[in-house]
Phi, psi and omega in degrees: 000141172249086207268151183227127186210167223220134188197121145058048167071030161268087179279157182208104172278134142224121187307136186236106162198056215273030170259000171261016190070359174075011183305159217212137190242141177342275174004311224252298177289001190246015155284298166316321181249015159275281158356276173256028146295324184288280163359306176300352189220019208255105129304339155208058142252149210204008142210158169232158176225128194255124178191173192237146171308144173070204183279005173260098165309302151178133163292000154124200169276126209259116165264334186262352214221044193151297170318319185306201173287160165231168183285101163262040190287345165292339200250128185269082170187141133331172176299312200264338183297312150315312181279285184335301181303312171307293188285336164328281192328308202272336192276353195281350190277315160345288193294274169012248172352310189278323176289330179267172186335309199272168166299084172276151194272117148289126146255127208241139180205143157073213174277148163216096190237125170036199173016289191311332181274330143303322166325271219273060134248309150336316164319172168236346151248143169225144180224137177228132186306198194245013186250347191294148166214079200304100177239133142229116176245037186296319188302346176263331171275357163085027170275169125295180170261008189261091174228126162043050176084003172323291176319341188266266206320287184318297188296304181341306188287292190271345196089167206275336185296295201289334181256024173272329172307315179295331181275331232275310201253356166067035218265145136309113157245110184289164206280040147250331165299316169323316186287342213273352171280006165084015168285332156286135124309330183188159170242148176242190173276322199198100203290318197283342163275336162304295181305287201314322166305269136039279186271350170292306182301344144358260171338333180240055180236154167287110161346297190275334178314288184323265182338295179291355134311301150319289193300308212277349176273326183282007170261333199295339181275334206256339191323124184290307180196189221261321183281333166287331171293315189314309196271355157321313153315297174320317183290322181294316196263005163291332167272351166291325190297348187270329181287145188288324182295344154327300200266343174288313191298316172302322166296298154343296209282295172314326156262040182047031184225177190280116165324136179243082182279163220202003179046036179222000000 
């Protein structure tokens, strides 16, 4: 189960499965990519927060308990046809998480294993409790590490040297190596009053700054170079400039009190 609820322009998905560790089943991503298909088009919400129910953020994709094969024998596709179609499926959630609009928070506790370490990389913050523990162990399981954008996502966060040791070496990294490689933002006592503190603070962002921000870091991975990005930039704040929040803000500022954006 994937429960999703909504407060003062605040979303908070949590993986509920917390007697698997939250480990996640077909089910489970196409909860996840219903969701946040809904998300893409949600005017008010405007951060979100990704987390698992209990002592755990996620064990990863549940193969003994959910995950696996299921009885296709009605359905005319193979084994390998299968396997595909399943992780095709688990990257849309991946893809997900990064297309849509608002900022998402990881609140991070416990394993963050295979699939998880991808979720909350697929985030765009992450907080973590002093119990996190980041494994990717495909190399000891006769996998690659390139499961559901890992291989993309991590050099990206650490550079390609350090997040080649990790995969390389099977490594655990606990949450203080983590803040210290820049995979956390921060740690916390209560990783999910952390994230919520976090996406409140959010919250006194411009709408469109947070959105055009998001977009301009994720076109910014793929960008051929600094002169195609310059003009992408160029096109975002020419349309801030059209905005009614703009000029709050800039008043705001200038009269020393907290801006009241308004998302126009």
């Amino acid at each position: 189960m994937v429960a999703f609820t909504r407060r003062d322009g605040v979303a908070t998905i949590t993986l509920s499965r917390p007697e698997r560790l939250n480990a996640i089943t077909p089910e489970n991503v196409e909860e996840l990519i219903a969701i946040l298909g809904g998300l893409k088009t949600d005017r008010e919400t405007r951060v979100v927060i990704l987390t698992g129910e209990g002592r755990g953020f996620c064990a990863g994709m549940d193969i003994q308990g959910g995950g696996g094969e299921r009885d296709t024998s009605e359905v005319s596709e193979g084994k390998i046809q299968r396997l595909y179609r399943g992780m095709a499926r688990a990257g849309e959630v991946v893809l997900g998480l990064r297309e849509i609009p608002q900022p998402v928070v990881a609140a991070l506790r416990g394993p963050v294993v295979g699939m998880a370490f991808s979720l909350a990389l697929a985030c765009d913050l992450r907080v973590a409790a002093p119990s996190t523990r980041f494994t990717a162990p495909f190399l000891n399981l006769g996998f690659s590490a390139g499961d559901l954008g890992l291989t993309w996502l991590l050099p990206r966060l650490i550079g390609t040297a350090r997040a080649g040791e990790i995969f390389y070496r099977a490594q655990k990294v606990d949450a203080e190596r983590a803040l210290d490689l820049g995979l956390v933002t921060e740690i916390a006592e209560d990783d999910v009053a952390g994230a919520e503190a976090l996406a409140r603070e959010l919250l006194d962002r411009s709408p469109f700054g947070l959105r055009h921000t998001k977009e301009l870091l994720n076109l910014s991975l793929d960008a051929p170079g600094l002169r195609t990005h310059l003009a992408v930039e160029n096109r975002t704040q020419t349309l801030a400039f059209l905005t009614e929040d703009l000029a709050e803000g800039i008043t705001a500022t200038m009269e020393k009190r907290p801006p009241r954006f308004r998302d126009r």
